[in-house]
DRENTI-346857 format. One line per 5 residues: number of its first residue (from 1); their letters; for each residue z, y, x of C-alpha. Coordinates in steps of 0.5 Angstrom, whole numbers, plus 2048, in hexadecimal, padded with zeros to 3 digits. Example, Ala and Ser with C-alpha at 12.3 -4.5 7.8 and 13.67 -1.06 7.14 Angstrom:
1) AS) 810 7F7 819 ~ 80E 7FE 81B
END
This chain:
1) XXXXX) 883 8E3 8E7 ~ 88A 8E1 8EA ~ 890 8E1 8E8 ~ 894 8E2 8EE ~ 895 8EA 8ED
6) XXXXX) 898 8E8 8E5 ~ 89C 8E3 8E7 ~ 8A2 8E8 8ED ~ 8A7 8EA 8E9 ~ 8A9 8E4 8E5
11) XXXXX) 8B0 8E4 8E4 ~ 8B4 8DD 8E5 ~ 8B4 8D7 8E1 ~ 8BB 8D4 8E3 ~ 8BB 8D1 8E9
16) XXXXX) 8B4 8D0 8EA ~ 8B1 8D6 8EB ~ 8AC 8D8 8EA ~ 8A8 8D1 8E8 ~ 8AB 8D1 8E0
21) XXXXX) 8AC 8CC 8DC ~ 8AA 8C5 8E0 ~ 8A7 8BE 8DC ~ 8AB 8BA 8D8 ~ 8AC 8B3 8DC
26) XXXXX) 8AA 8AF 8D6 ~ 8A4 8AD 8D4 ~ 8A2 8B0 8CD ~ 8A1 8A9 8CA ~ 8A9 8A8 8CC
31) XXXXX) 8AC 8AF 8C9 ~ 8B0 8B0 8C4 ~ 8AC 8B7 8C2 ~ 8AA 8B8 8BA ~ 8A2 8B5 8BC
36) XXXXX) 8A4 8AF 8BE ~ 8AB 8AC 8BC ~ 8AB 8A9 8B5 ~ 8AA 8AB 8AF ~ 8B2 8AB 8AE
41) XXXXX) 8B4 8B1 8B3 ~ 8AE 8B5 8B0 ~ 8B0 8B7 8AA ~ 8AC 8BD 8A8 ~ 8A6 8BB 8AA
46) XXXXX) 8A3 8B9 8A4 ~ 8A6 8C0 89F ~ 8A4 8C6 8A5 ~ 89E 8C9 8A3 ~ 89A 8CD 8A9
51) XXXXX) 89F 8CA 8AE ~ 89A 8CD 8B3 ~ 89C 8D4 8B1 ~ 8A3 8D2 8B1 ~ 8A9 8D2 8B6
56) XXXXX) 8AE 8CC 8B4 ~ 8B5 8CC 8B7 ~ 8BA 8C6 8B6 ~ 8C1 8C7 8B7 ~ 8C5 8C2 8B7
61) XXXXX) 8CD 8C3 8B5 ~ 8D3 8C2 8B1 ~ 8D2 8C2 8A9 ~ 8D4 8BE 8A5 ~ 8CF 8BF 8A0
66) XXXXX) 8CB 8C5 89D ~ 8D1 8C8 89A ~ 8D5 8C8 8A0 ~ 8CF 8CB 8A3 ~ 8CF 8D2 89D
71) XXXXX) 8D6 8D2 89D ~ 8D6 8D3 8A5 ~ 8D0 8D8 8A3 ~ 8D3 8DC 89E ~ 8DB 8DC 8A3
76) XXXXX) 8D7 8DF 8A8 ~ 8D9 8E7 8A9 ~ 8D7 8EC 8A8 ~ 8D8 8EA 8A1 ~ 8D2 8E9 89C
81) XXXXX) 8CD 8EA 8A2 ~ 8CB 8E3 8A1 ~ 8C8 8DE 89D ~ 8C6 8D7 89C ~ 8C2 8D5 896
86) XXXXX) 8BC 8D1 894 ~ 8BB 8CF 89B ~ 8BB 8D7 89D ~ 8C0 8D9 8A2 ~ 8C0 8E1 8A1
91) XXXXX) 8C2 8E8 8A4 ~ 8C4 8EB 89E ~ 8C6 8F2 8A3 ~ 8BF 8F2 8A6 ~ 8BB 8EE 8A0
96) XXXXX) 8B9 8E9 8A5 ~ 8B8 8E2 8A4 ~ 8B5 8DB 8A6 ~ 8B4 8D4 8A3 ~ 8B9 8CF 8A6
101) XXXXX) 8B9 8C8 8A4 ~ 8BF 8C3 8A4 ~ 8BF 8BD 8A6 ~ 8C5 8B8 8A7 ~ 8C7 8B4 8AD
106) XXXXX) 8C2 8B0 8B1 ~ 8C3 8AC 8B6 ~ 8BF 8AD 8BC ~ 8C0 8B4 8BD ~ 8C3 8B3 8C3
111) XXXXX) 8BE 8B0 8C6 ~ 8B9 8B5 8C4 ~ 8BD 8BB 8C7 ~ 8BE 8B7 8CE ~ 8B6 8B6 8CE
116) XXXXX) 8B4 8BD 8CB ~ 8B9 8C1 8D1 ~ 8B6 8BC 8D5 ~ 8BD 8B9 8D7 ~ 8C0 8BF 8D9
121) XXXXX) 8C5 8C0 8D2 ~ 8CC 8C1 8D5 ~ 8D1 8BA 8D3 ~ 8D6 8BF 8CE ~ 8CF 8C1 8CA
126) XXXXX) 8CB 8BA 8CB ~ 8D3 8B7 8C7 ~ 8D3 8BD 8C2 ~ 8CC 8BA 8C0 ~ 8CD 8B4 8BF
131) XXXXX) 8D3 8B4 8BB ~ 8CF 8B9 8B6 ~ 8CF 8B8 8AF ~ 8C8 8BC 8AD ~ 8C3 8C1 8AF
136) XXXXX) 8BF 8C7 8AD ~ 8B8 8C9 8AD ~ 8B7 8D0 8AF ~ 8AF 8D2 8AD ~ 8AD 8D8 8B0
141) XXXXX) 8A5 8DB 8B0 ~ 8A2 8D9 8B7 ~ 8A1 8DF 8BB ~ 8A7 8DF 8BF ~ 8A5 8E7 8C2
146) XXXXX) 8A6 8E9 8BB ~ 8AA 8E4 8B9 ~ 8B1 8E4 8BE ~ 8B6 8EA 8BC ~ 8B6 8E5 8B6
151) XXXXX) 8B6 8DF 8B8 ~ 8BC 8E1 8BD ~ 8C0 8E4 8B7 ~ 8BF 8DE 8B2 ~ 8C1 8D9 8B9
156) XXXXX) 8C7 8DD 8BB ~ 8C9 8DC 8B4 ~ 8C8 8D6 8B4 ~ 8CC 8D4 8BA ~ 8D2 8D9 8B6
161) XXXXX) 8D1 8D3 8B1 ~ 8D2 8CE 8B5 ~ 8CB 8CB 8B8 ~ 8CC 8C8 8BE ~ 8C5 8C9 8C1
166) XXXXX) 8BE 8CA 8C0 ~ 8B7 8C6 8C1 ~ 8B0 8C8 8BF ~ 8AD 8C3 8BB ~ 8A6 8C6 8BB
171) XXXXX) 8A6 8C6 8C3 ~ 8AC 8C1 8C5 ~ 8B0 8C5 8C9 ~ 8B8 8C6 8C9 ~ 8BD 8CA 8CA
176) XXXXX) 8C5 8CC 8CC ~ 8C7 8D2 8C9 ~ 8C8 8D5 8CF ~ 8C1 8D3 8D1 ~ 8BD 8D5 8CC
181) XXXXX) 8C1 8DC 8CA ~ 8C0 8DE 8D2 ~ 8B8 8DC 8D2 ~ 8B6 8DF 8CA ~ 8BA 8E5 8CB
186) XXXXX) 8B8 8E7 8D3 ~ 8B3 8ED 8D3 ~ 8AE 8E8 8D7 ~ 8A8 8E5 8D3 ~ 8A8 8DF 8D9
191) XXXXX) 8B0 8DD 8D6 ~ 8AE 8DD 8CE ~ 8A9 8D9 8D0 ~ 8AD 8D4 8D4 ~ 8B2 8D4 8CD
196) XXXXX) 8AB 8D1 8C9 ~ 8A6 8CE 8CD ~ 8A7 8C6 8D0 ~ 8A3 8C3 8D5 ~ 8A2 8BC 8D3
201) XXXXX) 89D 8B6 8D7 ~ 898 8B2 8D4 ~ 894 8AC 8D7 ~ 890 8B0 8DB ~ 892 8B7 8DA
206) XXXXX) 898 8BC 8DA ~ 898 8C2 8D5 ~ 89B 8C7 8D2 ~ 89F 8C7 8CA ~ 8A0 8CD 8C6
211) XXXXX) 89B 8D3 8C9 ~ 89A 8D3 8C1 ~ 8A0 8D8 8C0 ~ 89D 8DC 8C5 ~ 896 8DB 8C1
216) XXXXX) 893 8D8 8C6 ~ 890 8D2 8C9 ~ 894 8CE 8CC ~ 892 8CB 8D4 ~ 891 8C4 8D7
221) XXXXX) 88E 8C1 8DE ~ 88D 8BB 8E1 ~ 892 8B6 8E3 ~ 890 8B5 8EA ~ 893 8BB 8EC
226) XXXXX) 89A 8BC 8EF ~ 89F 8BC 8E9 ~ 8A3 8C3 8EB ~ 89C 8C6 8ED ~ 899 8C4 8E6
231) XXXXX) 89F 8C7 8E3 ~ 89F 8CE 8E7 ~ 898 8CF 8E5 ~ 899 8CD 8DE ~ 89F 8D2 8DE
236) XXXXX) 89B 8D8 8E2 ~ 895 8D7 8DD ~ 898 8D7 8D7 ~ 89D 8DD 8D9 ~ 897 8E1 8DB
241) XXXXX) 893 8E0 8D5 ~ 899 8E3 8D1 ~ 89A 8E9 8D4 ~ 892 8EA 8D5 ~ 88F 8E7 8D0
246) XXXXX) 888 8E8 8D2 ~ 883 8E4 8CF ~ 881 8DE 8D3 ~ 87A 8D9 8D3 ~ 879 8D2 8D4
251) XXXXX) 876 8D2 8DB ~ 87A 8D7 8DD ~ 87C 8D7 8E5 ~ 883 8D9 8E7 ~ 888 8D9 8EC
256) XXXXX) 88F 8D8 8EB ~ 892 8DB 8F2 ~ 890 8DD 8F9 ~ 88F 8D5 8FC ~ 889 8D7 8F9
261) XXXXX) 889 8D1 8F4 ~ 884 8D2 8EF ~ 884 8CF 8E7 ~ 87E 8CE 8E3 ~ 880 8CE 8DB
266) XXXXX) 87F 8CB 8D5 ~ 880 8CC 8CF ~ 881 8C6 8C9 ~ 885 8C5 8C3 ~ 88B 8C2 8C3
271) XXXXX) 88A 8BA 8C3 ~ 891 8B8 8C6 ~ 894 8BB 8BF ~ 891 8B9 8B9 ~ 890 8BF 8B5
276) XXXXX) 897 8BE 8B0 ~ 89B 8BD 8B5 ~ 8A1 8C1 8B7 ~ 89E 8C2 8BE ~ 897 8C3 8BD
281) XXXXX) 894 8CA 8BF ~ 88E 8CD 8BA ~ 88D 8D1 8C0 ~ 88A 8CB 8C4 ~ 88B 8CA 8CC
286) XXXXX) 889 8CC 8D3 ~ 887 8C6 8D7 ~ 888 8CA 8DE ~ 883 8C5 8E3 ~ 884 8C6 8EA
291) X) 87D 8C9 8EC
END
């Protein structure tokens, strides 16, 4: 099968169209990502039941404590729309809520956000983080098809109250506000799936993080490619089994463009995430070897 007839038409991912999203330069093991930093930078770890079917976003910002975080909750207008106890942040108006952790300042915040926007956080953002006083955890179903109007909504409120950024924790990736509300609220599958999908490197592999919100497997390849080739076909795989998602077989035989490269796949559990942690994909992985 190819994939070359799914893949015209993508809209642009910033400046590099329309490749997407490209590897993280550091080694996992070297990242500040939830799975591999100490205990102290991932707090919620050992409290969030089924994190797999959750969608968990840290925002960092200016509140002095949880109390200055309701008051600035219940200030906000239209008046009475919105609320924030027991660990509930509620739209009273549309009887909609989420869960939201508060945690206080962490020291480290900065370098997690410079490593998951892959060093290209704006210097005015990257200062504001660093002079944050605590953070919020927003928890969200996992499928973000389902799930976007809503996450859209509770992260534009969260910014209304301060928040300065946002990171997934549960697949490692950051963003500006611009950034993020340019690619989750766009009309293109590709653009929501650069807005929570990460491409990390291991020893010998490059893969995919996040394809869980999709309620897919995510990919990987052999390291011996060509770092922005082994990107592009990540991000051309992953695009084309949501917006056609077909059921594949292990063994089967494809053909990513018209250079007539051909790609068998294998499927496997997820064995570079261990089941608990933030990025693991119940769904499994691809490993897509050139055939």
């Amino acid at each position: 099968m190819s994939l070359s007839r799914n893949w015209c038409g993508i809209g642009p991912y910033q400046a590099d169209a329309p490749d997407g999203p490209i590897f993280n330069s550091l080694h996992k093991s070297q990242s500040l990502y939830w799975s591999q930093i100490p205990r102290d930078l991932r707090p919620m770890q050992a409290k969030v039941l089924l994190v797999n079917q959750e969608m968990i976003i840290c925002v960092p910002g200016p509140w002095e404590d949880r109390s200055d975080f309701a008051r600035r909750v219940f200030g906000l207008e239209p008046s009475g729309r919105y609320t924030f106890a027991g660990g509930i942040l509620a739209d009273v108006q549309h009887q909609d809520h989420i869960q939201v952790q508060f945690l206080g300042r962490h020291p480290r915040m900065a370098e997690a956000f410079e490593a998951a926007t892959r060093g290209e956080l704006p210097p005015a953002v990257a200062c504001a983080i660093s002079g944050h006083r605590s953070s919020i955890y927003l928890r969200f179903p996992s499928n973000v098809i389902k799930e976007r109007l809503r996450i859209l909504k509770f992260t534009e409120l969260a910014k209304r109250l301060g928040g300065i950024a946002i990171k997934l924790e549960s697949s490692g990736v950051g963003h500006w506000w611009e950034r993020w509300f340019q690619l989750l609220g766009s009309k293109n599958e590709f653009d929501w799936y650069c807005a929570v999908v990460m491409l990390l490197a291991e020893d010998n592999r490059y893969y995919s993080c996040g394809m869980h919100h999709f309620g897919l497997a995510d990919a990987t390849v052999e390291k011996r490619m060509v770092i922005r080739e082994a990107a592009n076909l990540i991000n051309k795989f992953n695009y084309w089994r949501i917006i056609d998602q077909r059921t594949l077989h292990s063994s089967e035989v494809l053909r990513v463009d018209e250079s007539g490269a051909r790609f068998r796949l294998f499927w496997e559990p997820d064995k570079l995430n261990p089941d608990g942690d933030l990025f693991h994909n119940p769904h499994g992985i691809w490993l897509l070897h050139e055939d």
